[in-house]
C-alpha positions as CSV (number, residue, x, y, z in Angstrom):
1,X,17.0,38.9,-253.0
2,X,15.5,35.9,-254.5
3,X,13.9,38.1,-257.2
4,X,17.3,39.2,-258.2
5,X,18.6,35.6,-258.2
6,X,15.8,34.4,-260.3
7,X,16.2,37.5,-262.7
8,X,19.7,36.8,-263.5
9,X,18.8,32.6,-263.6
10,X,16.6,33.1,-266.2
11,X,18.4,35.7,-268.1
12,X,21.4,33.2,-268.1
13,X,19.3,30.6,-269.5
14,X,18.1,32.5,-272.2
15,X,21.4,33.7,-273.3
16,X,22.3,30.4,-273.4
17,X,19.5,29.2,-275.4
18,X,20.2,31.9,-277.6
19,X,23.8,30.6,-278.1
20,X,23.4,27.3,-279.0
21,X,20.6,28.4,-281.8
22,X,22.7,30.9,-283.2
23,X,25.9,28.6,-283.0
């Protein structure tokens, strides 16, 4: 479960620090 969680956590982070470079 905590895998998953993690997964997703750091996926979100990374989209978002994606976003903000590109914006």
């Amino acid at each position: 479960a905590f895998g998953i969680i993690t997964a997703l956590a750091l996926e979100h982070v990374e989209a978002g620090k994606t976003s903000q470079e590109e914006s």
